[in-house]
N, C-alpha and C positions, 0 to 999 in steps of 0.2 A: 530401481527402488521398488518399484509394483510390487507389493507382497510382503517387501520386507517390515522388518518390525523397526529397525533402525530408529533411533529417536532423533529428531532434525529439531533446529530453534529456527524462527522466522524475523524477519526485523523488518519493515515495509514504511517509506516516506510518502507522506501526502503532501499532495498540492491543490490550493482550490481553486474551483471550477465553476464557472457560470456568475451574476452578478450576484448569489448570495454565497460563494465560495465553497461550495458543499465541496467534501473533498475528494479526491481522485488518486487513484494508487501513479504514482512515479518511481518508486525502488522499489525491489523486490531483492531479500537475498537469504538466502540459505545454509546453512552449515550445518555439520552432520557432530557428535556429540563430540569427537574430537580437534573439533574447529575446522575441518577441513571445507572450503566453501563449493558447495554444490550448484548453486548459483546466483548470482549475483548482477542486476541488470537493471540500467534506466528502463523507466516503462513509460512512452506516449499515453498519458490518458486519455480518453474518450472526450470530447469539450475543450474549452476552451478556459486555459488557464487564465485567471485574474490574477494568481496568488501564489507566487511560488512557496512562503513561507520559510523562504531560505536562513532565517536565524535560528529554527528548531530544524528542518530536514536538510540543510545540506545542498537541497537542490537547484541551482540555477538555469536560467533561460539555456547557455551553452550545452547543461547535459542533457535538454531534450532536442538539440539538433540529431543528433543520433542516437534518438531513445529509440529500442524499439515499440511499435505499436502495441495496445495492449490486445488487438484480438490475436497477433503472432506470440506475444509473450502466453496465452493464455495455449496456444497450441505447441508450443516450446513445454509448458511446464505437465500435458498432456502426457507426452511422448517420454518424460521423466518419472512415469507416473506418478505422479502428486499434481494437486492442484493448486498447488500456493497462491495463484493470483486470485483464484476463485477463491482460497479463503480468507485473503487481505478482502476481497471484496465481502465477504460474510463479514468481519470483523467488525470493520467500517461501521455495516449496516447495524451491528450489536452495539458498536457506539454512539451510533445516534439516536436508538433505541432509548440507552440509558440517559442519556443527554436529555431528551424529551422529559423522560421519567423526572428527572433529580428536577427540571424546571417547574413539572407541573408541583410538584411538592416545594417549591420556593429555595432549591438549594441551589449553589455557584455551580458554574459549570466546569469540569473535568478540565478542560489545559484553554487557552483563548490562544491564538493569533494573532500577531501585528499586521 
């Protein structure tokens, strides 16, 4: 894909991590515009899950028995040229961005957690 102009959609599951549950990428998955999946992978996050949040992603304790880690996911998705984990982790980071934002202005927060 390096170069190409191809249009891909991304879909990426969080799980939280640490005692304030910040969250951490666990899926990662890819398709290309005709749905074909380019790839598609549990991802180890970095930390130590508190939270799988398995009623909105999907994810449980068994899919990280053989998640791959996320520095190998992050060299996987390298060698595809694209960075998808690096920008599930950009995203992340633009949502907590906004998250901040909308609090300091007194508004509800974007999705909550169980």
């Amino acid at each position: 894909m390096a170069g190409s102009r191809e249009v891909v959609a991304m879909d990426c599951e969080m799980v939280g991590l640490g005692p304030h549950r910040e969250s951490g990428l666990a899926r990662c998955s890819l398709v290309n515009v005709h749905g074909a999946v380019l790839y598609d992978k549990f991802i180890r996050p970095e930390g130590e899950i508190t939270d799988y949040r398995t009623r909105v992603s999907g994810v449980t304790p068994q899919h990280m028995v053989g998640a791959t880690p996320f520095a190998v996911a992050r060299l996987e998705n390298s060698l595809l040229g694209h960075s998808s984990v690096e920008d599930a982790r950009a995203t992340m980071e633009l949502y907590q961005i906004s998250q901040r934002i909308r609090a300091r202005r007194g508004l509800p927060r974007l999705a909550v957690s169980d």
